[in-house]
PDB file of N, CA, C and O in Angstrom:
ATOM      1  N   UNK A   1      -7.340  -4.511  10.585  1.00  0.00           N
ATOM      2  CA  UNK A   1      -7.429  -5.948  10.514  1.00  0.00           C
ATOM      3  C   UNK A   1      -6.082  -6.502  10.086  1.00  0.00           C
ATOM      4  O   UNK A   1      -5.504  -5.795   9.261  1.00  0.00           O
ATOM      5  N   UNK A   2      -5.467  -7.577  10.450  1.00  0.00           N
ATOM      6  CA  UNK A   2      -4.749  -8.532  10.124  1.00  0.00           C
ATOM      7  C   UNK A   2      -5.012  -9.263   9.254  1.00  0.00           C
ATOM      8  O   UNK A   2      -5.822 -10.145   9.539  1.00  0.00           O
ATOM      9  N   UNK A   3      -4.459  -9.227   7.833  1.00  0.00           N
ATOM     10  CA  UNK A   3      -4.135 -10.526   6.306  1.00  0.00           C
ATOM     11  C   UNK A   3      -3.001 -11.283   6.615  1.00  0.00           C
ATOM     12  O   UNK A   3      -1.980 -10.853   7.153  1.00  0.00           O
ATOM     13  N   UNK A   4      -3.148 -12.043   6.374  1.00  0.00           N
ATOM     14  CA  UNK A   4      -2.138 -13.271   5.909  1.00  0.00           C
ATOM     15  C   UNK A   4      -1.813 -13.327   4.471  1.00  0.00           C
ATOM     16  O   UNK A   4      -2.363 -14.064   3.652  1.00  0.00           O
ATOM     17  N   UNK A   5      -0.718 -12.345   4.204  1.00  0.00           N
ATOM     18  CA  UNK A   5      -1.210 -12.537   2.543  1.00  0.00           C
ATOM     19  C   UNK A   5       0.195 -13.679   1.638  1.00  0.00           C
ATOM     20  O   UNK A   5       1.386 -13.991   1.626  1.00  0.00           O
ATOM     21  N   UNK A   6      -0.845 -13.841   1.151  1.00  0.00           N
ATOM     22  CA  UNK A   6       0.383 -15.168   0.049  1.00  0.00           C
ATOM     23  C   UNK A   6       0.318 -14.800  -1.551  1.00  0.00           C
ATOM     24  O   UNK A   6      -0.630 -14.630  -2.317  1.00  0.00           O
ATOM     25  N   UNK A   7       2.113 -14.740  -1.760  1.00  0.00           N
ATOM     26  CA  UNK A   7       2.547 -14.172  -2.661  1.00  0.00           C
ATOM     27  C   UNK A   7       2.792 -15.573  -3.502  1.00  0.00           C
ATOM     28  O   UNK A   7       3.197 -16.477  -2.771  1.00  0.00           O
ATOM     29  N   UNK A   8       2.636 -15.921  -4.836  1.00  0.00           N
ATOM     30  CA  UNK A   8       2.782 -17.373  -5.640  1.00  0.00           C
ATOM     31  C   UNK A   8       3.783 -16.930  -6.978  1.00  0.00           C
ATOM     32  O   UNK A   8       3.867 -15.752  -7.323  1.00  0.00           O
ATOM     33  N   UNK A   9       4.253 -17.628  -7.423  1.00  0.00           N
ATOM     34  CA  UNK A   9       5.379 -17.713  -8.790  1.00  0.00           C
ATOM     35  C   UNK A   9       6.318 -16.487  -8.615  1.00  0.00           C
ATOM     36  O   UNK A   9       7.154 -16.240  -7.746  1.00  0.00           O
ATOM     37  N   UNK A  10       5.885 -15.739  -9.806  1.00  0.00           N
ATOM     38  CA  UNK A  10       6.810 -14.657 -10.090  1.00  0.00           C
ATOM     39  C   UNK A  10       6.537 -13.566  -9.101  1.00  0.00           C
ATOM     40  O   UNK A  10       7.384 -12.699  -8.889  1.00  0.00           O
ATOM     41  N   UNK A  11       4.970 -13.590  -8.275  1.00  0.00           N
ATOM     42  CA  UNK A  11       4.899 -12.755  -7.783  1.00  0.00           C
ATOM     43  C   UNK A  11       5.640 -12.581  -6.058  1.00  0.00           C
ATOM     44  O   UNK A  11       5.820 -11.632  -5.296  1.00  0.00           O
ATOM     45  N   UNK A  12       5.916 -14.093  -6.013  1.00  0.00           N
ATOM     46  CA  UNK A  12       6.993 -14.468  -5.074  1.00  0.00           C
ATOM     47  C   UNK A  12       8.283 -13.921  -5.444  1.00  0.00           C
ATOM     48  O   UNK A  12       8.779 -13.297  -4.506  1.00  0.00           O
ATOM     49  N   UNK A  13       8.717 -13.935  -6.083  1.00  0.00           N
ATOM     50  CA  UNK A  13      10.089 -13.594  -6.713  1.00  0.00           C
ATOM     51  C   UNK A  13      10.353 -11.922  -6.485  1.00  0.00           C
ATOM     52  O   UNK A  13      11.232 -11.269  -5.921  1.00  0.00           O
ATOM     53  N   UNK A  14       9.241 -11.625  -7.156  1.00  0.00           N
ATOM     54  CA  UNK A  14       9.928 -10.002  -7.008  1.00  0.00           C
ATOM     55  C   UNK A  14       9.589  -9.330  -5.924  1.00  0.00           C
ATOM     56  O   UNK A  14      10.133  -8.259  -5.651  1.00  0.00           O
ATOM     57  N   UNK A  15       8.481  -9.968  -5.037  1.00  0.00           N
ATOM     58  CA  UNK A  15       8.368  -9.133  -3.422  1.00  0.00           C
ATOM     59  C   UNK A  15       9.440  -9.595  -2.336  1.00  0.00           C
ATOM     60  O   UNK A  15       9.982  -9.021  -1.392  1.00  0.00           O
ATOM     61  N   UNK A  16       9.515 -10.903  -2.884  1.00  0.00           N
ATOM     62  CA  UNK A  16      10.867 -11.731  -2.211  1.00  0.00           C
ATOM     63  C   UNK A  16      10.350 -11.998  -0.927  1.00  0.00           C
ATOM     64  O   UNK A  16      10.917 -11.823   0.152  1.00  0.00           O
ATOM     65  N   UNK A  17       9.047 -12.508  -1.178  1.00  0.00           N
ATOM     66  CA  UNK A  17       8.481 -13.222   0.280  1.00  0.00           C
ATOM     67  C   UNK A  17       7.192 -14.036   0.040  1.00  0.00           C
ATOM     68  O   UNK A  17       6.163 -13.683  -0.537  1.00  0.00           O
ATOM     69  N   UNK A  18       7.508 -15.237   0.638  1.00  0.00           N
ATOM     70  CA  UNK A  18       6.406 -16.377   0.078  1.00  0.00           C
ATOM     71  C   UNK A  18       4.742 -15.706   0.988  1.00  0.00           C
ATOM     72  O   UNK A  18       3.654 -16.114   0.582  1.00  0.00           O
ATOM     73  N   UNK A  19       4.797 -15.021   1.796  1.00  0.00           N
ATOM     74  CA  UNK A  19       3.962 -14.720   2.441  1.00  0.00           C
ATOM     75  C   UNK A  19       4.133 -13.802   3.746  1.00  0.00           C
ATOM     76  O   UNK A  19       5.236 -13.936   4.274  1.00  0.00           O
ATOM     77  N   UNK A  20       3.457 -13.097   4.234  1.00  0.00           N
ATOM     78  CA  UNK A  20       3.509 -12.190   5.417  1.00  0.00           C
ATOM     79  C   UNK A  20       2.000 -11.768   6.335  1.00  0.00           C
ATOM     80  O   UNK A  20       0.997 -12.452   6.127  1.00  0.00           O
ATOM     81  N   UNK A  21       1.962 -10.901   7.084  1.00  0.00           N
ATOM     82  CA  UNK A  21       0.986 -10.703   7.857  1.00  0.00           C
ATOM     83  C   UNK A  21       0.789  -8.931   8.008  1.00  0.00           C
ATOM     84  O   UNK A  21       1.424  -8.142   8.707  1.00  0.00           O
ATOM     85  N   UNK A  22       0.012  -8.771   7.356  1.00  0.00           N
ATOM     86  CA  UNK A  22      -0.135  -7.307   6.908  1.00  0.00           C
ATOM     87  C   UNK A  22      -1.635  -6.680   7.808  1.00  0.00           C
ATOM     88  O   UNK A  22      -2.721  -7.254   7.896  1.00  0.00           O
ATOM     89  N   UNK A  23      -1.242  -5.357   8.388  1.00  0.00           N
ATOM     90  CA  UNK A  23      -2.150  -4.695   8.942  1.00  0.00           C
ATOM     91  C   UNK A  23      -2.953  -3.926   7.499  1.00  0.00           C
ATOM     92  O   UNK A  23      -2.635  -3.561   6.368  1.00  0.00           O
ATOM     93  N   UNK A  24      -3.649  -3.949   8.001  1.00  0.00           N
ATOM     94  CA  UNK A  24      -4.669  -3.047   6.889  1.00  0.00           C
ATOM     95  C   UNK A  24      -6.012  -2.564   7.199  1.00  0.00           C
ATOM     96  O   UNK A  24      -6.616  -3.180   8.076  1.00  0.00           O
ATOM     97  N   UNK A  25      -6.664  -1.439   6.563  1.00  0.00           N
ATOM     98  CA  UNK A  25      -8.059  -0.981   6.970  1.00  0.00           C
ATOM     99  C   UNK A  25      -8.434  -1.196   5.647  1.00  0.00           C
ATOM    100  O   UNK A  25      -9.617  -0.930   5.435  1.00  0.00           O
ATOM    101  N   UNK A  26      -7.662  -1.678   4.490  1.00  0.00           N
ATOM    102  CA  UNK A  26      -8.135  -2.116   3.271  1.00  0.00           C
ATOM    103  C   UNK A  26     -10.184  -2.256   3.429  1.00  0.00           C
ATOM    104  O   UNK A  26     -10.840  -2.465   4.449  1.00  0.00           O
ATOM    105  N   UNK A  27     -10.593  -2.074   2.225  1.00  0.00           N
ATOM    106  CA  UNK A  27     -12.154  -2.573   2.240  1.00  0.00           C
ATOM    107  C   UNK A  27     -12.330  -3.354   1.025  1.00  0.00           C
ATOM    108  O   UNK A  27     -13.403  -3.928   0.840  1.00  0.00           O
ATOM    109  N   UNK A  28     -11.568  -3.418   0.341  1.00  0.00           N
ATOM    110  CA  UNK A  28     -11.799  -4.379  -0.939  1.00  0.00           C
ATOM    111  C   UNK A  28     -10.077  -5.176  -1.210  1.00  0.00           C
ATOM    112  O   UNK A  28      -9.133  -4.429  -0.957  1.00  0.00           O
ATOM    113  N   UNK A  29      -9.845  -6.148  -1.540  1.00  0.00           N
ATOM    114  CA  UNK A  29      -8.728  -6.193  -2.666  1.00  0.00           C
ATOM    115  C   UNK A  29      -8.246  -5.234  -3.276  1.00  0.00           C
ATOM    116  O   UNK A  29      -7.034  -5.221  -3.062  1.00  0.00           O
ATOM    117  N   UNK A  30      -8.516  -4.513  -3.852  1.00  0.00           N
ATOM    118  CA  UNK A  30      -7.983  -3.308  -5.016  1.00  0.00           C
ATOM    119  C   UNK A  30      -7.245  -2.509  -3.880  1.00  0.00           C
ATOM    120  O   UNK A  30      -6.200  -1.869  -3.998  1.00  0.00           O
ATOM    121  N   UNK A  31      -7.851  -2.649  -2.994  1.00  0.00           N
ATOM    122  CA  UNK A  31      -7.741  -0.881  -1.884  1.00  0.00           C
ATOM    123  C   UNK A  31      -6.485  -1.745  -1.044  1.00  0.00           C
ATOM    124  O   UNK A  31      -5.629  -0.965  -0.627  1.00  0.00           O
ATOM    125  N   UNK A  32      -6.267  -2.899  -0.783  1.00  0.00           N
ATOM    126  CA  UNK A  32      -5.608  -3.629  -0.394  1.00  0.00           C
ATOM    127  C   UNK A  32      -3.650  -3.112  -1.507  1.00  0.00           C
ATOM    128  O   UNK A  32      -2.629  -2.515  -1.165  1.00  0.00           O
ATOM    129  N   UNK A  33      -4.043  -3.691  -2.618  1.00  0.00           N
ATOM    130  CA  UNK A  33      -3.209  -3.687  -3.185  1.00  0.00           C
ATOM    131  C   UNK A  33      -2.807  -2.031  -3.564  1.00  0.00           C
ATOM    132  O   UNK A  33      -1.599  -1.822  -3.670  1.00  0.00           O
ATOM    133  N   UNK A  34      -3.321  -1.373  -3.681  1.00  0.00           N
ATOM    134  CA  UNK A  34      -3.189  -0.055  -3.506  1.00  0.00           C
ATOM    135  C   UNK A  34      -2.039   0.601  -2.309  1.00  0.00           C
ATOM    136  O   UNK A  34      -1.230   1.511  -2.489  1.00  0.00           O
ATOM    137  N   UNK A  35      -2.288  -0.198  -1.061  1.00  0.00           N
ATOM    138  CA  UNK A  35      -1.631  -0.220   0.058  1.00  0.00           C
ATOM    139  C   UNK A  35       0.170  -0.756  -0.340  1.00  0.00           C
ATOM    140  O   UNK A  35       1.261  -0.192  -0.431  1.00  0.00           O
ATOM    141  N   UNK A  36      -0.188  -1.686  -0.437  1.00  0.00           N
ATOM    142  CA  UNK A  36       1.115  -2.690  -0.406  1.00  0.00           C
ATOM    143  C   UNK A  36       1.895  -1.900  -1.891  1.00  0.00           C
ATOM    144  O   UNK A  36       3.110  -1.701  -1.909  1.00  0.00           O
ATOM    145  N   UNK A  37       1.197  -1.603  -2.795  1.00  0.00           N
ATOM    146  CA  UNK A  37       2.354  -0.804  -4.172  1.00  0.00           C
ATOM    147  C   UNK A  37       3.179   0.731  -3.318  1.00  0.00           C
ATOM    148  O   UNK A  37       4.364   1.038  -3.450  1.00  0.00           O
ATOM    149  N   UNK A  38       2.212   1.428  -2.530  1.00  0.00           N
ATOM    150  CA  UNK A  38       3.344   2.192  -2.070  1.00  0.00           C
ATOM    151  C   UNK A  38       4.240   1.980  -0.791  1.00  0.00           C
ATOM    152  O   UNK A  38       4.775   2.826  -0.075  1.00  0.00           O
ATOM    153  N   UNK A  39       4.248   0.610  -0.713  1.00  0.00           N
ATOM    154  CA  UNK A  39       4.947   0.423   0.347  1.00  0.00           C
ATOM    155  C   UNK A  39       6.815   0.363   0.438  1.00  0.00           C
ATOM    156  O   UNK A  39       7.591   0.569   1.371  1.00  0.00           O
ATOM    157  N   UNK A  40       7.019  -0.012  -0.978  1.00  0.00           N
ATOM    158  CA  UNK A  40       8.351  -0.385  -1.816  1.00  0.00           C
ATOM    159  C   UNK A  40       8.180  -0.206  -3.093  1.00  0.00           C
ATOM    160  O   UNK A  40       7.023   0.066  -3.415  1.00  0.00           O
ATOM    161  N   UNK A  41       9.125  -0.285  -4.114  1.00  0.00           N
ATOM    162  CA  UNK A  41       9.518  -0.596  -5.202  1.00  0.00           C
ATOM    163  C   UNK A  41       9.054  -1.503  -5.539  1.00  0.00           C
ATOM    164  O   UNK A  41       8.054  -1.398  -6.250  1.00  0.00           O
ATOM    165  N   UNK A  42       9.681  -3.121  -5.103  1.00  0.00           N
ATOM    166  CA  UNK A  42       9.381  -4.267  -5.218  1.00  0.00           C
ATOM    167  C   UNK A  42       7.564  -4.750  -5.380  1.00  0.00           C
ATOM    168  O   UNK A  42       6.969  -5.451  -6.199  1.00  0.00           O
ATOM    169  N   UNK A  43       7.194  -4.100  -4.356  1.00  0.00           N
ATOM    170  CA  UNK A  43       5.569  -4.418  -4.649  1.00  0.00           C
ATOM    171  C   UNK A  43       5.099  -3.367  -5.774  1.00  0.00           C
ATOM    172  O   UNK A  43       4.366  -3.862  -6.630  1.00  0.00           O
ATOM    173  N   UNK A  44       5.368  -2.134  -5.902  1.00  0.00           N
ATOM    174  CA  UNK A  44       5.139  -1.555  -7.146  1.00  0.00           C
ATOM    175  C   UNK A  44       5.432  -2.562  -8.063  1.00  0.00           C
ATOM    176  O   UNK A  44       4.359  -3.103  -8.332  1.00  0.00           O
ATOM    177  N   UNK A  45       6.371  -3.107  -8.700  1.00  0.00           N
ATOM    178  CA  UNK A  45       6.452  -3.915  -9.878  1.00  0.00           C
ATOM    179  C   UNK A  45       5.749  -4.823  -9.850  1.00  0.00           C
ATOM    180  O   UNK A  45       5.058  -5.073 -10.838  1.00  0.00           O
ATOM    181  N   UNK A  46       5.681  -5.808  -8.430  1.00  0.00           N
ATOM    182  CA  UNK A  46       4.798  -7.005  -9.113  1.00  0.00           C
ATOM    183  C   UNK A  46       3.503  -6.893  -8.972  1.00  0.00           C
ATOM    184  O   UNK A  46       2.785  -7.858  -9.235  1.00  0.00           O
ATOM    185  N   UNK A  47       3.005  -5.761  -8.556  1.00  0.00           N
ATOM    186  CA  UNK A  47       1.262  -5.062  -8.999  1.00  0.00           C
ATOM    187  C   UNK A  47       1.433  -4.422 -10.089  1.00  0.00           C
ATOM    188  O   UNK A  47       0.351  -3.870 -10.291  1.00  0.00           O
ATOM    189  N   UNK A  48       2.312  -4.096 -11.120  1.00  0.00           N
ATOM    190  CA  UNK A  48       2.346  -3.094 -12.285  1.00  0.00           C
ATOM    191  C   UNK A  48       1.561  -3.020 -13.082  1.00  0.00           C
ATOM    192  O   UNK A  48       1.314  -2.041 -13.786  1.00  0.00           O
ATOM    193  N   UNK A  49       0.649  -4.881 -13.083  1.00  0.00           N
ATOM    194  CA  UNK A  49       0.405  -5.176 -14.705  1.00  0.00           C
ATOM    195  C   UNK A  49      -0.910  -6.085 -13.907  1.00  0.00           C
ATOM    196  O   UNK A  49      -0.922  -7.315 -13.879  1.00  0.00           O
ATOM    197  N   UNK A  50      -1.817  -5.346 -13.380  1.00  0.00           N
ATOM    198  CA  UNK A  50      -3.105  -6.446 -12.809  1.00  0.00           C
ATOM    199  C   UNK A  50      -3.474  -7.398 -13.903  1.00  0.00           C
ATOM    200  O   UNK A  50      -3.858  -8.547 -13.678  1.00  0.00           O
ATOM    201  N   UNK A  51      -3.351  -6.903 -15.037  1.00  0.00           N
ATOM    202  CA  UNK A  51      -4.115  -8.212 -16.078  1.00  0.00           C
ATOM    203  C   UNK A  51      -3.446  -9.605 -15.811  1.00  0.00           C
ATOM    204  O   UNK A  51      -4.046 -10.648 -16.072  1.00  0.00           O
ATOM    205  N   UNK A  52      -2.052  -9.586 -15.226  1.00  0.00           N
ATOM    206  CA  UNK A  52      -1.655 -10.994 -15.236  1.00  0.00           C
ATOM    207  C   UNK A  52      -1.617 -11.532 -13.621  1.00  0.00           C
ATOM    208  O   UNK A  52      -1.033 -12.469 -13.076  1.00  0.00           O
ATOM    209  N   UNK A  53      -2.367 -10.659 -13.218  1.00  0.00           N
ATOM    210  CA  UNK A  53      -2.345 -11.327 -11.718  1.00  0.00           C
ATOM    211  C   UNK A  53      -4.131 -11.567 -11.394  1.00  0.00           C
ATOM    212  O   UNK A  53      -5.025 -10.847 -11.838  1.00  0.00           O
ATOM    213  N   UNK A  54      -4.324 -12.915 -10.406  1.00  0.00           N
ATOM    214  CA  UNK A  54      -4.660 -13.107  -9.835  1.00  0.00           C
ATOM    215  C   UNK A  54      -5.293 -13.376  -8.760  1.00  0.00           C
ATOM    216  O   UNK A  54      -4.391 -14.078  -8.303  1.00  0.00           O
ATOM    217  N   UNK A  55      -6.226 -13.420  -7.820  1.00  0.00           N
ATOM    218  CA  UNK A  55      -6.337 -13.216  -6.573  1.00  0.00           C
ATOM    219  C   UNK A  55      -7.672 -14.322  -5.929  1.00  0.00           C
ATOM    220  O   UNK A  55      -8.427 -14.689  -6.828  1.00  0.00           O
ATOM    221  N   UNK A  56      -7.864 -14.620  -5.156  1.00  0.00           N
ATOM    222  CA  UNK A  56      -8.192 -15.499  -4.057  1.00  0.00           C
ATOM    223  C   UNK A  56      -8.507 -15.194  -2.666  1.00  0.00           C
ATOM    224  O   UNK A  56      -7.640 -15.362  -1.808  1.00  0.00           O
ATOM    225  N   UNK A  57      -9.881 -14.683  -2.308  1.00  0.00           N
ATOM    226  CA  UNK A  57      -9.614 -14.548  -0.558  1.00  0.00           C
ATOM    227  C   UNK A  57      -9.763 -15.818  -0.001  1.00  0.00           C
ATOM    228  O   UNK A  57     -10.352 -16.716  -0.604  1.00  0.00           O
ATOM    229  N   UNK A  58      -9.258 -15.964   1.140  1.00  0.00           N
ATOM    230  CA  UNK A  58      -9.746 -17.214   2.002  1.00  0.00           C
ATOM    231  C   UNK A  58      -9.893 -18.523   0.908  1.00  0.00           C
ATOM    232  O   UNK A  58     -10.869 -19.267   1.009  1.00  0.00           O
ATOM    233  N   UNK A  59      -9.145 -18.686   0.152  1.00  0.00           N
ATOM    234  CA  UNK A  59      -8.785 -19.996  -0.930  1.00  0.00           C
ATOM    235  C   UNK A  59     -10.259 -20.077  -1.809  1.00  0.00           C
ATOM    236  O   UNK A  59     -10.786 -21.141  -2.136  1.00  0.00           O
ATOM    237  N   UNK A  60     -10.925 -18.412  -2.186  1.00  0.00           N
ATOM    238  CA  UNK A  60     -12.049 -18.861  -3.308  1.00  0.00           C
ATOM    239  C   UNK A  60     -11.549 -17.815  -4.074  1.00  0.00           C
ATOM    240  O   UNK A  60     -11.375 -16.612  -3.883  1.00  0.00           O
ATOM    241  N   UNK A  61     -11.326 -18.743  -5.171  1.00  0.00           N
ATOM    242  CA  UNK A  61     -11.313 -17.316  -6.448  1.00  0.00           C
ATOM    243  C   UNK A  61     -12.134 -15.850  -6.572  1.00  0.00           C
ATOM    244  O   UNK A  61     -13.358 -15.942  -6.486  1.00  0.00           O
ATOM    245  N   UNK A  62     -11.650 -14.703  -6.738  1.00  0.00           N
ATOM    246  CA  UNK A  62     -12.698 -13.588  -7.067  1.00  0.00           C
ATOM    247  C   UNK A  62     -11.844 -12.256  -7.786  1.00  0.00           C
ATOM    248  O   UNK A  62     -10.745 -12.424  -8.314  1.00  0.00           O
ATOM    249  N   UNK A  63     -12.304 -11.354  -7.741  1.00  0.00           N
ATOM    250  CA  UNK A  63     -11.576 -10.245  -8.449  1.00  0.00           C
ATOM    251  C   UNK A  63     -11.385  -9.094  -7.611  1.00  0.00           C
ATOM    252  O   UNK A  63     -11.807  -8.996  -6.458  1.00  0.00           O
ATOM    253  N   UNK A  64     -10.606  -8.063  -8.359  1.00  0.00           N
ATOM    254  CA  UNK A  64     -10.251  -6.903  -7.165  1.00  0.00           C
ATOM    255  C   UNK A  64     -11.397  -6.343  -6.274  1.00  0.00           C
ATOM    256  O   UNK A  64     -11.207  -6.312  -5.058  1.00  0.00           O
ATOM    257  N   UNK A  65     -12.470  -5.939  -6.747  1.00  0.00           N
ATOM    258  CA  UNK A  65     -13.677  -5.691  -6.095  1.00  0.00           C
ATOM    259  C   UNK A  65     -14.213  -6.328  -4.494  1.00  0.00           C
ATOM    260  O   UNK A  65     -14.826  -5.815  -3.559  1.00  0.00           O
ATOM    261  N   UNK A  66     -13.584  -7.816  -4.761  1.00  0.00           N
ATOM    262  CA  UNK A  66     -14.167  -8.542  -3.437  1.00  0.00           C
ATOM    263  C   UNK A  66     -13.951  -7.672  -2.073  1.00  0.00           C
ATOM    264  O   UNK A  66     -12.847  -7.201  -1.798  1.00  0.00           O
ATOM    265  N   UNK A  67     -14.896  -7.528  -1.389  1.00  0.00           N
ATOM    266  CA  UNK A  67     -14.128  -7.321   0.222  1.00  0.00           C
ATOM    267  C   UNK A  67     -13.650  -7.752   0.966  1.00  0.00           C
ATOM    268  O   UNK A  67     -13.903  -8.955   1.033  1.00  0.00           O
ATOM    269  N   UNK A  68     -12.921  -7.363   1.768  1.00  0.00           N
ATOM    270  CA  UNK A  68     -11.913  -7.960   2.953  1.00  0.00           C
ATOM    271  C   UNK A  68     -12.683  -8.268   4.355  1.00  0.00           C
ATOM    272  O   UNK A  68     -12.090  -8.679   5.353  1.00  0.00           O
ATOM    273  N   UNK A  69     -13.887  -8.051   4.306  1.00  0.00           N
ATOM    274  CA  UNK A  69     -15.017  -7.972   5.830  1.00  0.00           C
ATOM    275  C   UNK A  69     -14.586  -9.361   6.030  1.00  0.00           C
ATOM    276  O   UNK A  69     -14.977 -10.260   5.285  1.00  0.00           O
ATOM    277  N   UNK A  70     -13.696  -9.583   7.132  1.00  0.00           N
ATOM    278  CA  UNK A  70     -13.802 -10.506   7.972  1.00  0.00           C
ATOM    279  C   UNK A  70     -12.912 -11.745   6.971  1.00  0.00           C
ATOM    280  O   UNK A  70     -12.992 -12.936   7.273  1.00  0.00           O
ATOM    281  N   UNK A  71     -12.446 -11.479   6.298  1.00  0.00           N
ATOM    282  CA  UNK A  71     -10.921 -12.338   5.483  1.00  0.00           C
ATOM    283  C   UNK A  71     -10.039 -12.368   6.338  1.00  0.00           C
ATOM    284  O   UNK A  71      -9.671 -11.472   7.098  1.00  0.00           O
ATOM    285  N   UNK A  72      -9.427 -14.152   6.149  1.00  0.00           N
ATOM    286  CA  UNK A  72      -8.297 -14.244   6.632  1.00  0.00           C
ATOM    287  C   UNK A  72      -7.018 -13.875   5.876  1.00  0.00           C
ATOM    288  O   UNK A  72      -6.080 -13.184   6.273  1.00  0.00           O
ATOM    289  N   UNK A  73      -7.201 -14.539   4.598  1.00  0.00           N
ATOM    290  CA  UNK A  73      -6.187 -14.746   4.151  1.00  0.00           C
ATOM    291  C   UNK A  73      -6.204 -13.785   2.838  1.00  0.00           C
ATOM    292  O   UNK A  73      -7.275 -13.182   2.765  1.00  0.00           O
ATOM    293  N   UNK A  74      -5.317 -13.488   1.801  1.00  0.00           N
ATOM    294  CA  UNK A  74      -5.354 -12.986   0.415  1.00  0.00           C
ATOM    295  C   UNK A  74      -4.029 -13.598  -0.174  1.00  0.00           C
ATOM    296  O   UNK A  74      -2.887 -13.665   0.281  1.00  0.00           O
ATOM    297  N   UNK A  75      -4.697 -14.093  -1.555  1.00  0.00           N
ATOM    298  CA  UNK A  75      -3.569 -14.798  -1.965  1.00  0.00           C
ATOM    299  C   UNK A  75      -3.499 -14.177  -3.528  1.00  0.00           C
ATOM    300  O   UNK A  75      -4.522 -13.964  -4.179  1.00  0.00           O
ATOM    301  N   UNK A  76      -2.000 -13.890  -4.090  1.00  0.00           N
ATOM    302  CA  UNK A  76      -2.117 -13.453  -5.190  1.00  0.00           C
ATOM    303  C   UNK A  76      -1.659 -13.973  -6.002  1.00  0.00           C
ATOM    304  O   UNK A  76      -0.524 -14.017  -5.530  1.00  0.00           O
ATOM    305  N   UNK A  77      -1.539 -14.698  -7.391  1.00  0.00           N
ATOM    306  CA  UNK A  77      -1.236 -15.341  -8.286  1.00  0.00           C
ATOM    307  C   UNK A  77      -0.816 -15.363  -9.572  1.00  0.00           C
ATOM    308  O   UNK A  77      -0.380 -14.217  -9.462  1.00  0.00           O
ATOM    309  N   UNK A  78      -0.502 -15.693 -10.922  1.00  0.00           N
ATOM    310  CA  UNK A  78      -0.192 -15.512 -12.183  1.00  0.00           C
ATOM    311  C   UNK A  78      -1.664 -16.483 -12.653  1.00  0.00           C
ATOM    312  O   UNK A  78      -1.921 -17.628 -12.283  1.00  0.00           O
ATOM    313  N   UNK A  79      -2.340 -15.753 -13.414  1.00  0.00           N
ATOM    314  CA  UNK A  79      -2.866 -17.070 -14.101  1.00  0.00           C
ATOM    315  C   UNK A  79      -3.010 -18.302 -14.159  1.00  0.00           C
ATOM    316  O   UNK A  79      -1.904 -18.841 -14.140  1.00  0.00           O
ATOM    317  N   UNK A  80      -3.944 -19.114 -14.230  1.00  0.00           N
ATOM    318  CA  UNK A  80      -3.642 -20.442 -14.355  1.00  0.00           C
ATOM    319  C   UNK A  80      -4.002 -21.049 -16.111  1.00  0.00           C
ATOM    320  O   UNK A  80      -4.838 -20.663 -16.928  1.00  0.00           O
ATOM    321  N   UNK A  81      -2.948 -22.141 -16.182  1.00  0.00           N
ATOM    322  CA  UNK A  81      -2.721 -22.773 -17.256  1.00  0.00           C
ATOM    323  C   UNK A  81      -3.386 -23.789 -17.339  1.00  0.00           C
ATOM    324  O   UNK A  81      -3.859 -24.158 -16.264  1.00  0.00           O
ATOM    325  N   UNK A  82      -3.659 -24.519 -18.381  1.00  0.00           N
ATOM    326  CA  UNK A  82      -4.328 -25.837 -18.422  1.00  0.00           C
ATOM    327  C   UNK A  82      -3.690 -26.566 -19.082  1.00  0.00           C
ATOM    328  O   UNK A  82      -3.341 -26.092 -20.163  1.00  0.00           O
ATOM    329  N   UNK A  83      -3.272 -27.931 -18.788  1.00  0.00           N
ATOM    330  CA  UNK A  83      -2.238 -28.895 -20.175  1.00  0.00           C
ATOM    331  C   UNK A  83      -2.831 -30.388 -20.093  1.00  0.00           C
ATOM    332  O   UNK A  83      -2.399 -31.266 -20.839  1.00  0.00           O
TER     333      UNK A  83
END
């Protein structure tokens, strides 16, 4: 399957790409990101530390567990703040 995946803040910064289009047989998020850490260095680091990241399929909040059956998109994030 084809993701659209979107990278946000810092996690933009250290993959050094606001977004891309990734093949995958991924079945969950986790198994997803599993993929993309041995792909480079760069994605190793900004998956290093899941507690401060984020995630979103298809623009609804959920956690690594969710599945990918039929997702367009995956978006990954820092926390959100409230002020």
């Amino acid at each position: 399957m084809n993701l659209n995946v979107v990278y946000f803040a810092w996690l933009r910064e250290r993959i050094g790409e606001p977004s891309e289009m990734v093949e995958t047989n991924a079945a969950t998020v986790a198994d997803l990101i599993k993929e993309l850490r041995t792909r480079e260095e760069r994605y190793d680091l900004a998956f290093s530390d899941l507690d401060a990241v984020r995630v979103a399929v298809d623009q609804t909040l959920t956690d690594f567990d969710a599945p990918l059956d039929n997702a367009r998109e995956v978006a990954f994030f820092p926390p959100m703040t409230g002020g």
